[in-house]
C-alpha angles and dihedrals in degrees: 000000000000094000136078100240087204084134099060077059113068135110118253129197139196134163102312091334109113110187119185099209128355107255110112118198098233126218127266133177113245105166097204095124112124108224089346088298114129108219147172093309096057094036080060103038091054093043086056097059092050084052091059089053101267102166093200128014121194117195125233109272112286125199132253121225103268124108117278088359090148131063095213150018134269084031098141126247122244085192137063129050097274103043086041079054096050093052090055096053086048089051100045094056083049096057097042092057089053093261128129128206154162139219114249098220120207158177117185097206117203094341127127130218108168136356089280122112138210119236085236136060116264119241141210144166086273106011086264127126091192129350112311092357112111113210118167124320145322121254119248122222081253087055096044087056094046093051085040084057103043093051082059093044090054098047093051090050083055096052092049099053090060100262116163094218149009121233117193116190117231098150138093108028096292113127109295092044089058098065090054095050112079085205093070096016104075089139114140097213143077086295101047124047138136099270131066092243100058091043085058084067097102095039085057090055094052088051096049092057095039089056092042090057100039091045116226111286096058114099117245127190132193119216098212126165138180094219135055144207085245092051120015087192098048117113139188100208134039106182124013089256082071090041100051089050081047099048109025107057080062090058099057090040089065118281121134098189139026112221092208106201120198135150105253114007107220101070129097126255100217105010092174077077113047109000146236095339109028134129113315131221092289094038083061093045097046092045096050112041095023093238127143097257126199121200132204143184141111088345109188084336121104093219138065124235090263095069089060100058086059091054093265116155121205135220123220115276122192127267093227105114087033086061090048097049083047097054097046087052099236094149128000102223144035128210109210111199129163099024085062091055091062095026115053081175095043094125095038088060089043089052090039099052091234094139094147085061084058120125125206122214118288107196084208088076095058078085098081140345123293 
């Protein structure tokens, strides 16, 4: 570590959110839910992570109530009296420690992450899970408004059961995501059309009823990527004329912070603009709609998440370049994943300048939860 780390320490403040430093704890999908029920084991597992200084914890993504609306099982339920029970007692232990958190909601859409299969048939914006591969069913107008609903029901459980934030998850090819992507949208109605911003539409939607049912002084963050699971090189948005008809209309629809996913955050989003070190997926976003940003990707790590899926460790990498993005003030925040899989204490190593205690991600832990 050869820098002095002071801006990943800040305080940040939004609307009635207090963070004590700017490393989010980003979410990451652990499948260990009986029956969809957190339990014990996760209330520890996220309290633990508040313990080791964590100034904002998201959940792995966590399903609303609509049929097949998770890819795999032992995804955890925002939805029903016992799963609702379970997130009380997680965010409890999380208060208790000093943390602060919020729930990712989600629905996967047509995606598919193992050979399992949900009772019911997927569904997606055109029946595709990826363009010109039909997977499930496409949605009518009467199945849009119900998982429209149920994103809003599950933010305002989430509200009532004490949690900091929202998270909704737009990223990744999972529903939302789907709508925004012309290769799976191919809808011609008010939720399809040939631009990114019609194709937002449904996203927009998601995000009205969220806020109307949060009110307007909770924070609410959207989860958005370029790339997805289907297509690691597909993007939305090829100049910032694209991105700004893609994000700010969810802006204005209510989001107080982009959650800007990519796969290793230090490289430029058009770097045809501004070059080899300008401004990455969250600077743009922030710069163009003048919303609080996070980014996110291979944070201290060598190598990048998909590694991790095929069994790949990593070993610890410098924050130098981290430290430089956050003084500048490119983004506001940073989401840390896999080293706090494998690192409850991650961030109190980081603030203590203990770099040589630093662990870097064994995919062995992605087992259970440390």
């Amino acid at each position: 570590m050869t820098q002095a780390t002071d801006a990943l320490f800040r305080p940040f403040h939004l609307k009635g959110l207090d963070l004590a430093n700017r490393i989010v704890m980003a979410p990451m999908t652990r499948g260990m839910a009986d029956e969809g029920v957190p339990g014990r084991k996760q209330a520890a597992y996220y309290r633990r992570r508040a313990e080791g200084g964590v100034g904002l914890i998201l959940s792995e993504g966590t399903v609303i109530d609509r049929p097949a609306a998770r890819n795999l099982p032992g995804i955890p339920f925002f939805h029903g009296k016992d799963a609702l029970a379970g997130w009380k007692e997680v965010i409890d232990g999380v208060h208790a420690a000093g943390g602060k958190m919020g729930p990712q909601i989600w629905h996967t859409g047509s995606t598919r992450a193992s050979e399992w299969e949900p009772v019911a048939p997927v569904e997606s914006p055109s029946g595709l899970v990826g363009p010109d591969e039909p997977r499930g069913k496409a949605m009518s107008e009467e199945d849009i408004a119900d998982a429209i609903a149920a994103f809003a029901s599950a933010a305002l459980d989430a509200k009532k059961l004490g949690f900091d934030v929202v998270e909704l998850h737009g990223a990744h090819g999972y529903l939302i995501d789907q709508f925004f992507w012309g290769g799976t949208n191919l809808r011609d109605d008010r939720f399809g059309g040939a631009t990114i911003r019609d194709r937002s539409r449904f996203a927009a939607e998601v995000v009205k009823a969220t806020r109307a049912a949060l009110g307007p002084d909770f924070p609410l963050i959207l989860r958005v990527s370029q790339w997805k699971q289907q297509d690691y090189s597909a993007r939305l948005a090829e100049t910032p004329a694209e991105m700004t008809d893609w994000l700010l209309p969810l802006v204005e629809a209510g989001v107080d912070i982009l959650h800007c996913s990519q796969r290793r955050f230090w490289e430029p989003e058009f770097a045809e603009l501004d070059g080899a070190q300008g401004l990455n997926f969250a600077g743009w976003a922030k710069k163009l709609t003048g919303a609080a940003t996070i980014s996110v990707g291979s944070v201290g790590l060598s190598g990048d998440f998909f590694g991790a899926f095929g069994g790949k460790s990593s070993d610890v990498t410098p924050l130098d370049q981290l430290v430089q993005r956050m003084e500048r003030d490119e983004f506001d925040l940073i989401a840390v994943g896999r080293a706090l899989i494998s690192d409850p204490a991650w961030v109190s190593h980081i603030r203590d300048a203990q770099p040589g205690v630093l662990k870097g991600f064994d995919a062995k832990d992605l087992a259970e939860l440390v």
